[in-house]
Steps between C-alpha positions, in 0.01 A plus 500: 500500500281771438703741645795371343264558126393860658863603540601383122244680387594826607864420403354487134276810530862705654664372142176571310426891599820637425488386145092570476621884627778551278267405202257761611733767549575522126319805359431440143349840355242427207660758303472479130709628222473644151648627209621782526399838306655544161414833460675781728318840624387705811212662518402820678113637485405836478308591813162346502177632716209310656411250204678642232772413320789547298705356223896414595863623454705259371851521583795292475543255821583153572214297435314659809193693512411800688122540538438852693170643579466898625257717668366793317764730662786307343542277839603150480283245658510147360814361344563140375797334337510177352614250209131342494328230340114365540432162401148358449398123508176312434361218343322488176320163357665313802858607364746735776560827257714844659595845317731763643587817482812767615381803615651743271714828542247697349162484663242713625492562852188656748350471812410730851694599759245773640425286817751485817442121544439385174637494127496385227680376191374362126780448225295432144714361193294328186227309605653440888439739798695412776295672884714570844280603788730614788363584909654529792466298824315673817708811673651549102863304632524229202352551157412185251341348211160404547390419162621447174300411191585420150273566222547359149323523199384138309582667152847408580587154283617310798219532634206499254423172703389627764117530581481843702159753566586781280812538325758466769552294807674603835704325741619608843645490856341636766709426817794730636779513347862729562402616890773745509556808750373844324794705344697165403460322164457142481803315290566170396695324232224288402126522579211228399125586541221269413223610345120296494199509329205607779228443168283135464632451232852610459497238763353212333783571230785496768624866369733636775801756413852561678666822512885474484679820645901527457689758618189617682475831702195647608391823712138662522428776753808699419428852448823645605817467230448373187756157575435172683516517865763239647418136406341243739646183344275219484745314657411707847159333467640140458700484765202524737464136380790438464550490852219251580753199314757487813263570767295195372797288480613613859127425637526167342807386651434667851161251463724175356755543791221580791335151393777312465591626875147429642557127323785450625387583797222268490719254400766537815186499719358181386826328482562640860133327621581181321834472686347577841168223446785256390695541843209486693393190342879332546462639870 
């Protein structure tokens, strides 16, 4: 009898893993949305130098910015292009409050791209100043984000609220981001980057941000032409994941149908031991 249970059970765990597999193979991307920009512009620096920086060229576009930062020599080193929001939340007298903000065509744009291995980015606009620290990974193969921070000032109305040393507070990430081989730009349709508060008490008042990157294209370390190198799509760096869904699935099965073999198995041997003891006991 307690084969005879054994044996059901791994009938119902054959039935079960299949569906349990094809449930986990769905790849739901937390991807948010947003409205989109109302106003349309690209902008193109003038060249920039160590930490200075310089005001923007509008021109007309489609809704797209163009953030470029050059050596003193003319050379183009950073370039970034994005429809961008930020969004802060926190809580103030127990209540959830938020403010946002595009990141508009005309800003000012400066940073340092003097070092082989690392550079720099900051784009200011009113009271926000938005930081991109870029490096590159041992031997100088991939480049990548290593930091971003966001700084905002508390004289903005959304956030008057806000209980920050001095008169801004800053939120960041500081864990790669982009890995992508030098001389290629990273690209992808839709980019989300959280952003949290590393002070005691931004903390206690749950203040976190989210940067929201559409149409997002991004290449530091350039130096040679003044135009984005060819994309590496995001979508490269998903499918590394991607793949992990069916060879789950496959390792999941293999493991249903080698123990429903070894039970049956069990079962045939048992029965076959029962049958024998009952013909020696008619004998």
């Amino acid at each position: 009898m307690a084969t005879r249970d054994l044996v059901i059970s791994f009938k119902y765990i054959v039935l079960f893993c299949p569906l349990l597999c094809l449930v986990s193979a769905i790849n739901l991307q937390e991807l948010g949305t947003y409205r989109p920009r109302s106003t349309q512009h690209t902008i193109i620096t003038a060249p920039s130098t160590n930490i200075s920086v310089s005001p923007s060229i509008v021109t007309p576009g489609k809704g797209v910015a163009l953030y470029k930062l050059a050596t003193n020599n003319g050379a183009t080193c950073i370039l970034l292009k994005t429809d961008a929001l930020v969004e802060v939340k926190f809580k103030a007298h127990g209540i959830e409050e938020s403010g946002d903000a595009y990141i508009p065509e005309k800003t000012v744009v400066g940073g340092n791209c003097q070092e082989e291995d690392s550079a720099t980015m900051t784009i200011t606009w009113s009271e926000y100043v938005l930081y991109w620290k870029f490096a590159k990974t041992p031997g100088g193969e991939r480049w990548y984000v290593n930091n971003i921070e966001l700084t905002v000032g508390t004289s903005i109305p959304a956030y008057h609220n806000i209980r920050a040393h001095g008169s801004h507070f800053k939120l960041v990430h500081n864990q790669m981001l982009f890995p992508t081989p030098v001389g290629k730009s990273y690209s992808c349709d839709e980019s989300i980057v959280q952003l949290v508060s590393k002070d005691a008490e931004g903390k206690a008042q749950g203040l976190s941000g989210t940067l929201y990157l559409r149409a997002f294209q991004l290449q530091p370390f350039m130096y040679k032409g003044s135009n984005f190198g060819q994309p590496f799509e995001c979508n490269a760096q998903l499918g590394f994941r991607d793949e992990t869904a069916p060879i789950a699935v496959g390792s999941t099965l293999a493991i249903a149908v080698l123990m429903t073999v070894t039970g049956y198995g069990v079962f045939r041997s048992d029965g076959s031991s029962a049958e024998n003891a009952f013909e020696v006991e008619n004998c």
